[in-house]
C-alpha positions in Angstrom: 10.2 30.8 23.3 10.3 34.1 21.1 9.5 32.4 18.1 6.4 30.9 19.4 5.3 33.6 20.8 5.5 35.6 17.6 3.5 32.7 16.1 1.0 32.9 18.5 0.6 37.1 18.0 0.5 36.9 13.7 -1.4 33.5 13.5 -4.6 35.3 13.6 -3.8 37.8 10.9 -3.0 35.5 8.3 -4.4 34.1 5.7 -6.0 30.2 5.1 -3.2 29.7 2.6 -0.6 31.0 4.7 -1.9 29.1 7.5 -2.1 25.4 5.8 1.5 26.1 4.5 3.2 26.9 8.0 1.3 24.0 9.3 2.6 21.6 6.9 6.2 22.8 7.4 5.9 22.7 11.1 4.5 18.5 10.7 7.6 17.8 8.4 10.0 19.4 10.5 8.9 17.9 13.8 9.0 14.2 11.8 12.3 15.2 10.3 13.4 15.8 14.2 12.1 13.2 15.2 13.5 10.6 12.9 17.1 11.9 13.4 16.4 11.4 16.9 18.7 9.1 18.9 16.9 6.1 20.1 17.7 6.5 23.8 16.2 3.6 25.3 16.6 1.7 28.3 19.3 -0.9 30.0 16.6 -3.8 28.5 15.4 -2.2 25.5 17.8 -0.6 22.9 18.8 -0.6 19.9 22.6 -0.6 20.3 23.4 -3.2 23.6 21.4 -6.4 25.2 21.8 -6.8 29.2 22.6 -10.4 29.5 23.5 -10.9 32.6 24.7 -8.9 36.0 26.9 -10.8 38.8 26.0 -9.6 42.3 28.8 -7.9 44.5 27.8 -9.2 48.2 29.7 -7.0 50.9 30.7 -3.9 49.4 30.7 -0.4 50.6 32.2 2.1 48.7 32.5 2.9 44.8 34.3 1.3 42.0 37.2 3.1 40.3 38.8 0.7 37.1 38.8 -2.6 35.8 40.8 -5.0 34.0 40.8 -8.4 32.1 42.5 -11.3 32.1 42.1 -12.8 28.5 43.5 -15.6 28.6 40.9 -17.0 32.0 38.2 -14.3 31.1 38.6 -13.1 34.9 37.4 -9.5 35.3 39.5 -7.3 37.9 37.6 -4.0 39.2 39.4 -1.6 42.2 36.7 -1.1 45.2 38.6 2.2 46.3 37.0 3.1 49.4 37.2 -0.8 50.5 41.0 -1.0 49.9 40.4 -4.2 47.7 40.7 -5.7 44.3 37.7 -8.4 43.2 37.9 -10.7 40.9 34.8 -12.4 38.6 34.7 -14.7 35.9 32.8 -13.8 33.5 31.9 -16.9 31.8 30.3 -18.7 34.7 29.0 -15.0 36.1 30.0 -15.0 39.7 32.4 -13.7 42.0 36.2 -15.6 42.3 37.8 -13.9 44.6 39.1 -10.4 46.9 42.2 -9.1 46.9 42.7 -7.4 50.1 45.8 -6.2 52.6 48.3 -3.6 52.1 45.7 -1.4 49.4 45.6 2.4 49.7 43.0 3.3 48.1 43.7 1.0 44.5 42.6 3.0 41.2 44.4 1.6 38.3 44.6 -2.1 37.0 46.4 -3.6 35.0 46.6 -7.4 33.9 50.1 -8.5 32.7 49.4 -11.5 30.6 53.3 -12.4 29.8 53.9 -12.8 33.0 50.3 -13.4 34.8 50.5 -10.7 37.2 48.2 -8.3 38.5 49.5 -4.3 38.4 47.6 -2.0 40.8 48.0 1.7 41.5 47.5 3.0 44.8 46.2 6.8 45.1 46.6 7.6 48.5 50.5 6.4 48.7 51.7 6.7 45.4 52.4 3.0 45.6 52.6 0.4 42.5 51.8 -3.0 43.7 52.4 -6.1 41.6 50.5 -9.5 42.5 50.6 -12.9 41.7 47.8 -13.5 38.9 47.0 -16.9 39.9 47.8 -16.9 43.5 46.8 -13.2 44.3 49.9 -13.0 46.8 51.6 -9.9 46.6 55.1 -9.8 44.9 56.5 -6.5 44.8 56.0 -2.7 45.7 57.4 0.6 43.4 56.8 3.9 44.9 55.5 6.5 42.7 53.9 9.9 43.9 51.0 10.9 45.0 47.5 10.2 42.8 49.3 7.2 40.9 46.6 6.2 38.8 45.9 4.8 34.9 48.5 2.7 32.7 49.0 1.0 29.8 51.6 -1.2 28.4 54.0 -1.1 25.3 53.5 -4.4 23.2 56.5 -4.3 21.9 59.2 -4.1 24.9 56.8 -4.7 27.8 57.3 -1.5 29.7 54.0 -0.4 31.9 53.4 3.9 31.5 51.7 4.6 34.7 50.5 8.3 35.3 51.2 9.7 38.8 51.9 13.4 40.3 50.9 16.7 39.4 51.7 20.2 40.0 47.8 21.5 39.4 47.0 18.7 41.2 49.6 19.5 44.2 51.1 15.9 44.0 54.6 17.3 42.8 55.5 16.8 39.1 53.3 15.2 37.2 55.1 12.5 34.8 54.3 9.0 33.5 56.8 6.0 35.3 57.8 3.2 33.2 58.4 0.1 34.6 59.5 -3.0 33.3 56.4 -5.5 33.8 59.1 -8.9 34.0 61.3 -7.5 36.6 58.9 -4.7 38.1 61.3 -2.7 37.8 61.4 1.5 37.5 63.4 1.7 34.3 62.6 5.7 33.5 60.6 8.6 33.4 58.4 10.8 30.9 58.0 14.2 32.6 54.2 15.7 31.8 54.8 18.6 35.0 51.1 18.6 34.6 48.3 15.9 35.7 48.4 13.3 33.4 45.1 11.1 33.0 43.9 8.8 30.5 46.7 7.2 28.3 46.3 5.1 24.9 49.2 3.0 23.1 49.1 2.6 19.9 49.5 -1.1 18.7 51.0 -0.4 15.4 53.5 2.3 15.8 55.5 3.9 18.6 53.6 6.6 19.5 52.1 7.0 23.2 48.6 9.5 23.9 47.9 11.1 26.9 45.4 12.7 27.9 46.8 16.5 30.5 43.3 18.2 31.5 45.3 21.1 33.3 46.9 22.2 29.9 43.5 21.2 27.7 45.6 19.3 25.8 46.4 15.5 24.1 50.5 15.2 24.7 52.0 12.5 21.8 55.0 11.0 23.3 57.5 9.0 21.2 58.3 5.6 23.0 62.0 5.4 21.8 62.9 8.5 22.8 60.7 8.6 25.8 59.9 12.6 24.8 56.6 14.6 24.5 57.5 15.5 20.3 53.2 17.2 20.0 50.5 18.2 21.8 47.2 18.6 20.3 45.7 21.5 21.8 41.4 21.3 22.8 39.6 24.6 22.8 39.7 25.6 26.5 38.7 25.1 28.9 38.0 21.6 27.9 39.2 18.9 30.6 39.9 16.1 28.6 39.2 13.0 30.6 38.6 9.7 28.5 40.4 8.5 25.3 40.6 6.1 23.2 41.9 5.3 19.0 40.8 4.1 15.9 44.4 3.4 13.9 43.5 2.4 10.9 40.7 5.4 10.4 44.0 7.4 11.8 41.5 9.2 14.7 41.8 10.0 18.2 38.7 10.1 20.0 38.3 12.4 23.3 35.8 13.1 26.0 36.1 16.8 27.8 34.3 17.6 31.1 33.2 20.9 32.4 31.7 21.4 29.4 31.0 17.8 28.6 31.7 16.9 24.8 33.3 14.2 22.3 35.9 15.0 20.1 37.3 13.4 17.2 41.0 14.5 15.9 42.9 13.6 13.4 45.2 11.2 15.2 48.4 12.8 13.3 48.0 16.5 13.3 45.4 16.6 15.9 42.8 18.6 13.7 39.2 18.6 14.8 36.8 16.6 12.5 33.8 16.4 14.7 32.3 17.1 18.0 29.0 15.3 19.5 27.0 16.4 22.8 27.7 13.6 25.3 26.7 12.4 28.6 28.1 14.6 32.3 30.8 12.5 34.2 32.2 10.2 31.4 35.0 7.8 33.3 35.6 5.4 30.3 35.4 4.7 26.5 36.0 2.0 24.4 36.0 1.9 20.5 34.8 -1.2 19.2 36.6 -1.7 15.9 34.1 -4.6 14.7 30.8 -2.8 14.6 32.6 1.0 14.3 30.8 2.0 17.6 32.0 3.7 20.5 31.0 2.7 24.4 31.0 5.7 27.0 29.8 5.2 30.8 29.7 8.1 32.9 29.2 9.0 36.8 25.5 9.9 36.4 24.9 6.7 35.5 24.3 6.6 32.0 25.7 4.6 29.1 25.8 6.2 25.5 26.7 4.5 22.2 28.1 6.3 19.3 28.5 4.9 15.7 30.5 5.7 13.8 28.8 6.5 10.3 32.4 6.9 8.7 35.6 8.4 9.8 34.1 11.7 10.0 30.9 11.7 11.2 29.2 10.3 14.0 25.9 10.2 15.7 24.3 9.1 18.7 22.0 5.5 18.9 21.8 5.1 22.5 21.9 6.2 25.8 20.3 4.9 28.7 20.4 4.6 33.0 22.5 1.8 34.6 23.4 2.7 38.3 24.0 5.7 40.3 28.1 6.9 40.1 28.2 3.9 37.4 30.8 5.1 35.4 33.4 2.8 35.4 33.6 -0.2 32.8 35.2 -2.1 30.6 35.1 -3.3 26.7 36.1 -7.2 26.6 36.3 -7.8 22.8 37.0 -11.4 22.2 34.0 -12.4 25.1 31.9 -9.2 23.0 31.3 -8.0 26.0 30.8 -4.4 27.9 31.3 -4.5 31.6 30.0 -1.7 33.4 30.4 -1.4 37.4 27.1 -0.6 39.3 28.3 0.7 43.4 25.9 0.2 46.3 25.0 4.1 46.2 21.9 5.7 46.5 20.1 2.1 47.7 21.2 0.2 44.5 22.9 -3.5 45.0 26.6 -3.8 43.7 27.0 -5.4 40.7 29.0 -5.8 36.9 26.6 -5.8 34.7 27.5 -7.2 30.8 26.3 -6.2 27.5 26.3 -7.5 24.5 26.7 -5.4 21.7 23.7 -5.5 18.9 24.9 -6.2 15.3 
């Protein structure tokens, strides 16, 4: 580096005094560094999330994609893609329940309707939604979408499912979110993105929808009575915004770009930028967990990094460790205070969820 190289040439031609005062400045400002210093940390030692426990996969090939939960039988749901199936674990007990299999095309998104126990799947490779009986696992009904159907979430208040599907950068014809009614399964309308859309976050206590759009760099804001895109929040390009999540009642948005990797937090009404963190490559999913003001990010090279949230506007990293190769899917289940994270069988490791607990 130039400065040390500078160092190395004037070192000799100064003075004792000189020399025990840049010494002592360099020794406070490499303990200052030090102490503001993430502790990084490993999957068993850390200062933000205990491993305790991991339930073994047996017979899998291919690589996860999303998970769900049900919360009312603490049954986990995670989409084995490249197997065309759906398993299913209990996470009290810690073991495998059951596998969903037949009629899959590729399955990405889940979904776990608790009103009226049934299972929501989105098939990439079809376009297909697929409903399923949550206590019986049989099948009950098919909606066609488009191509690259993928992430949902559902409207608390009138029970419609948003499911993201299409794309013209994505050449799956127009992009748009379908809404279906979740007790009849039922197409009931459209909300037209023409773009990819990706991630999606309701919000609980007011009527507004996020969605993530990586083509555009941008957060859309749809109104749920209208059904219309009313603001878009525009990210410095050429972010690709890729995981989101909210904190309503600190009124942020929290985003995750790719390509260049980074965390964003907005203002979740205007969309103004109040910080930005350095983050792990190939973030999948992030949860926000409102109790201990932390967030949970798991990413495709395998690593897991907590942020806390010091107040509403400022954050800074306390952990970040190795799980499993391509280990970036996962799941935050609050009322069991657990964080799921979904470990393939790539690059020789076994296939397994393992669960954290977060550390108070």
């Amino acid at each position: 580096m130039a400065w040390f190289a500078n160092l190395a040439e004037t070192w000799p031609r100064m003075n004792i005094v000189s020399r025990t005062i840049l010494a002592v400045t360099l020794v406070i400002a490499a303990s200052l560094a030090q102490a503001q210093a993430p502790n990084l940390g490993t999957a068993e030692k850390n200062d933000a999330l205990a491993l305790v426990g991991r339930i073994p996969v047996p017979n899998m090939t291919g690589t996860w994609d999303h998970l769900t939960v049900d919360l009312a039988t603490d049954r986990l749901f995670a989409s084995a893609q490249e197997d065309n199936q759906v398993r299913v674990f209990d996470l009290v007990a810690r073991k495998p329940l059951y596998t969903i299999t037949g009629g899959f095309a590729r399955p990405q998104g889940l979904y776990y309707v608790s009103g009226t126990d049934s299972l929501a799947v989105t098939n990439g490779k079809d376009g297909s939604l697929r409903f399923f009986n949550g206590k019986t696992y049989e099948p009950i009904k098919i909606v066609p979408l488009s191509l690259g159907a993928d992430m949902m979430d559902m409207d608390p208040k009138t029970n419609y499912l948003y499911v993201d599907h299409g794309g013209i950068d994505s050449d799956r014809g127009p992009g748009a979110l379908a809404i279906v009614d979740s007790k009849t399964w039922e197409k009931v309308g459209e909300v037209p993105t023409e773009y990819r859309p990706a991630a999606l976050e309701m919000e609980k206590h007011g009527s507004r929808l996020f969605v993530l759009v990586p083509g555009l760099s941008q957060v859309a804001v749809v109104d749920r009575t209208s059904n219309q895109i009313f603001a878009r929040f525009q990210l410095a390009v050429p972010a690709q915004p890729i995981a989101l999540t909210l904190d309503e009642p600190g009124h942020r948005a929290f985003v995750v770009n790719r390509r260049p990797s980074s965390f964003n937090v907005l203002d979740i009404d205007t969309g103004r930028p109040i910080a930005t963190l350095d983050t792990i490559d190939g973030v999948e999913s992030m949860y926000f967990d409102a109790k201990l003001h932390r967030l949970y990010l798991t990413a495709l090279d395998g690593y897991v990094q907590v942020i806390q949230q010091v107040d509403v506007n400022h954050y800074k990293t306390i952990a970040r460790f190795f799980t499993g190769h391509h280990a970036g899917t996962s799941q935050y289940v609050s009322n069991l205070n657990l964080l799921c994270v979904a470990v393939p069988p790539v690059e020789g490791q076994a296939a397994e969820i393992w669960l954290f607990q977060p550390k108070p």
